[in-house]
NUBAKE-802051 format. One record per residue (C-alpha): x, y, z. Coordinates in steps of 0.1 Angstrom, whole numbers, padded with zeros to 4 digits, always signed. Example, Ala and Ser with C-alpha at 12.3 -4.5 7.8 and 13.67 -1.06 7.14 Angstrom:
BEGIN
+0123-0045+0078/+0137-0011+0071/
// end
This chain:
BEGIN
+0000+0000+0000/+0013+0033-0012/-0001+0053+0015/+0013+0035+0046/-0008+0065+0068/-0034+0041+0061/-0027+0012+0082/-0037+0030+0112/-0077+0021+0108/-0099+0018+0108/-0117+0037+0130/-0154+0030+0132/-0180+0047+0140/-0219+0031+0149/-0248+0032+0172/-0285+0034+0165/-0295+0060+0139/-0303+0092+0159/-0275+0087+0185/-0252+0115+0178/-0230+0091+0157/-0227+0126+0130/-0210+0143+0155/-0184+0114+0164/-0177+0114+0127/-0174+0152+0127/-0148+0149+0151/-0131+0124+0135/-0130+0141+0104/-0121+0174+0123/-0089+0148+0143/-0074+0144+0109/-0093+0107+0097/-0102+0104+0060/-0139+0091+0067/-0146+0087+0025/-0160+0104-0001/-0193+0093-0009/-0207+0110+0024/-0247+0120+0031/-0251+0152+0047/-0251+0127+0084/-0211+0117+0073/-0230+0081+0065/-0207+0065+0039/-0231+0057+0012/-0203+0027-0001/-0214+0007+0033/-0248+0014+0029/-0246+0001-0009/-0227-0030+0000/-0242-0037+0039/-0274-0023+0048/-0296-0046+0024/-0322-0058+0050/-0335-0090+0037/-0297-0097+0023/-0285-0086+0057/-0304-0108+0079/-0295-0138+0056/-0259-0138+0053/-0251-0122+0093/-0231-0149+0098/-0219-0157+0069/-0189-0138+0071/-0171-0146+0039/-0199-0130+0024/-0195-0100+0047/-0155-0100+0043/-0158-0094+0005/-0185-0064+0011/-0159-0050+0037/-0129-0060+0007/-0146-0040-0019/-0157-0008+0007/-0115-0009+0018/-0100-0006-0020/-0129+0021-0026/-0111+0043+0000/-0082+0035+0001/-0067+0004-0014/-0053+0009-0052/-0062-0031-0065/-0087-0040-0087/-0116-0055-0074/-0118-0095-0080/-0143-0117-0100/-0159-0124-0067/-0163-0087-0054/-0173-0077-0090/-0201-0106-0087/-0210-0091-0048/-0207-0056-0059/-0235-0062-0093/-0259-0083-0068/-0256-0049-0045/-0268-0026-0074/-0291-0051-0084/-0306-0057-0049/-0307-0019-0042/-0324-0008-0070/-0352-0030-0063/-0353-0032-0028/-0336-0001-0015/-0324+0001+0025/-0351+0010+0047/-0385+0000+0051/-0396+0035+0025/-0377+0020-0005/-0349+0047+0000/-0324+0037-0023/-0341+0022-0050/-0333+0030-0086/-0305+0058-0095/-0293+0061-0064/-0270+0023-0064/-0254+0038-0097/-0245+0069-0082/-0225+0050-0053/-0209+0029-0079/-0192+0059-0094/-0172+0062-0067/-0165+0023-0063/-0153+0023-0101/-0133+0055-0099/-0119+0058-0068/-0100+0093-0061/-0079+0079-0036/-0066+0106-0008/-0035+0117-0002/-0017+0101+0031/+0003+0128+0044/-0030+0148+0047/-0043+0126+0072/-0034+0105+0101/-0059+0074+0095/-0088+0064+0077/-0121+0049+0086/-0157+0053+0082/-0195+0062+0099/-0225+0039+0095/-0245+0035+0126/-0251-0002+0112/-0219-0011+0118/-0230-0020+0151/-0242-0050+0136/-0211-0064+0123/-0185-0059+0155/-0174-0095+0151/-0171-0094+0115/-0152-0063+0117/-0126-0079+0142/-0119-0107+0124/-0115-0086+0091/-0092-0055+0104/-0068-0066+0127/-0062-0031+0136/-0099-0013+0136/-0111+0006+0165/-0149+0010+0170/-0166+0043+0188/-0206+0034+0196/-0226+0064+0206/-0252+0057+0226/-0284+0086+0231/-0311+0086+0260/-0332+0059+0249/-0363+0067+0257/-0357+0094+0239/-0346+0074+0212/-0376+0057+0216/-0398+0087+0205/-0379+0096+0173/-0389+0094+0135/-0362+0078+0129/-0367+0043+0132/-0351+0029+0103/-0328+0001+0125/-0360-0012+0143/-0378-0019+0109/-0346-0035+0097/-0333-0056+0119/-0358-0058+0147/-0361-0100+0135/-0327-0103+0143/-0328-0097+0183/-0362-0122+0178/-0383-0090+0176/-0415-0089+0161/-0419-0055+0137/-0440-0031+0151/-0480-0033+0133/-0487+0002+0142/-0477+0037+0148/-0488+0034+0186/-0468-0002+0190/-0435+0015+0181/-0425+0034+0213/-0421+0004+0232/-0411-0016+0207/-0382+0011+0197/-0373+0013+0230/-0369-0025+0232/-0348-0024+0204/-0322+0002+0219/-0321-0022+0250/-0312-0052+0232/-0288-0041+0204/-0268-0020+0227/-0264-0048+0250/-0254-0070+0222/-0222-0042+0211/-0215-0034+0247/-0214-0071+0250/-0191-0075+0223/-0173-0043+0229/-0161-0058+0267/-0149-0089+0249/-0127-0065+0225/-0112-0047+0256/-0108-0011+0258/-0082-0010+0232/-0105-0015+0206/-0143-0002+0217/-0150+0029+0229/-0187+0038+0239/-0200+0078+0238/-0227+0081+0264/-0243+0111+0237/-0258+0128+0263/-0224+0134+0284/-0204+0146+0258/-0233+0177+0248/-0225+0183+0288/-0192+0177+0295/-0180+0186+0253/-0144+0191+0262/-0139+0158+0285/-0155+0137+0256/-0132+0148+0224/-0101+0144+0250/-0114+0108+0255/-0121+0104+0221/-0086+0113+0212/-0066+0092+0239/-0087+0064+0227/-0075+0067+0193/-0039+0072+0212/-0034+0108+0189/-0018+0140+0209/-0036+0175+0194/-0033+0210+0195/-0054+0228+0219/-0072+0249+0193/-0082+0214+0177/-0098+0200+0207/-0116+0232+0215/-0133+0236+0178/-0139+0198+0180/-0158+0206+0215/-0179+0232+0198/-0193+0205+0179/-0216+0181+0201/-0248+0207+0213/-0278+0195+0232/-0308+0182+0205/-0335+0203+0207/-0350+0172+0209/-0335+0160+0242/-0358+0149+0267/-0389+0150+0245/-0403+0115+0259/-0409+0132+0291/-0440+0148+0273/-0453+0112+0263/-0439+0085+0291/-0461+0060+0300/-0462+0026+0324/-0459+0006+0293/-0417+0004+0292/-0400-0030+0309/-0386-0020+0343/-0359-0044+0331/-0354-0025+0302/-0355+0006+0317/-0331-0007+0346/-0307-0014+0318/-0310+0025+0305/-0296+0033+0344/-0271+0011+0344/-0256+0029+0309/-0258+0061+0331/-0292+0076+0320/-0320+0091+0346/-0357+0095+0336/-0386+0106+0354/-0422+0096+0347/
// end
């Protein structure tokens, strides 16, 4: 690899859509990482979401990590690996397109016809970065979450930063894309209707951040970081610091104060407080404590 800057990655960053996992990847960004091209205005890179976030693909082939190794191949040479792709991730890559188009990645079709062809433009003609720009390279997708072990066994040397939000406020949000996806795969029935999803949201948030947090204590400390959301709007300054020590980079003190400008209290925070009911698992909601968050009925 030309760009030997690159070995140190990557760095990843997930959580449940809505959890502040934009402004991780703004910091990031702002810390020097190359975090792709092919970005939504949420830093999402749209090459994962092409190759990855296929629901009814996804829930198939979650353990079939060759599968999942050759999706992670053909996202690495798109950033930053000059090979050509193989027969085998040409093959992956058309069944992507071809699944997108028809399918798209959310439960509202977004992602079906143009857009797969506009990703590929950017998987066919890479514009690689230059290396002494930046100090490492790696990528935002809050459904990365889902592929922790995958990840691990594929790059040796990634790092993984989950964000994690209040979840009952989480559990009010419009943005509900993950439960729709992937509630089957925690054995979760998908909600029937609008008044269902609250608690069944807030089930979710329990369960799949238990499942990385899990997985993240098996890693060790070297290798998972999680960002209570809600501390670092609070404490800003604290989080980026811990941020950068887990990513083991020194920076200037004008860089950690602009990257501490960045996280700022959602307008949205606390918003289930207006709509709480006796409905939620006091399991469930034992767990949202134990992660560090308070709530009052």
């Amino acid at each position: 690899m030309k760009m030997s800057i690159f070995d140190n990655g990557p760095v990843v960053i997930g959580g449940l859509g809505g959890s502040g996992t934009r402004v991780v990847a703004e910091i990031i960004d702002l810390f020097g990482f190359f975090i792709g091209r092919d970005l939504n205005n949420a830093s999402d890179n749209l090459t994962y979401t092409l190759l990855l976030k296929r629901p009814a693909w996804f829930r198939r082939n979650i353990n079939n990590s060759k599968k999942l190794h050759i999706g992670l191949s053909i996202l690495e040479k798109s950033m930053i690996r000059e090979e050509r792709l193989t027969f085998r991730e040409k093959l992956f890559l058309r069944k992507a397109v071809r699944d997108m188009s028809k399918y798209g990645h959310n439960k509202e079709g977004e992602g079906k016809d143009e857009w797969p062809l506009e990703r590929l433009h950017f998987i066919q003609a890479p514009k690689f970065p230059e290396g002494s720009q930046y100090r490492g390279w790696g990528w935002k997708e809050p459904n990365s979450h889902l592929l922790l072990p995958v990840l691990h066994s594929y790059f040796p040397q990634f790092r993984y930063i989950h964000t994690v939000r209040h979840g009952l406020d989480m559990a009010y949000s419009s943005n509900q894309q993950q439960l729709f996806n992937w509630a089957p795969l925690f054995g979760m029935d998908i909600p029937d209707s609008q008044s269902d999803i609250p608690t069944a949201s807030f089930r979710y948030w329990v369960e799949a951040n238990r499942k990385a947090i899990s997985t993240g204590n098996q890693l060790g400390e070297r290798k998972f970081l999680m960002v209570n959301f809600d501390e670092l709007c609070h404490e800003s300054m604290t989080g980026v610091k811990k941020i950068a020590d887990f990513l083991q980079i020194s920076l200037p003190a004008n860089v950690l104060a602009e990257a501490a400008s960045l996280p700022v209290i959602p307008e949205s925070a606390g918003r289930y407080k207006e709509n709480m009911e006796d409905r939620f698992d006091p399991g469930d909601l034992s767990f949202l404590q134990d992660l560090g968050f308070s709530y009052e009925r």
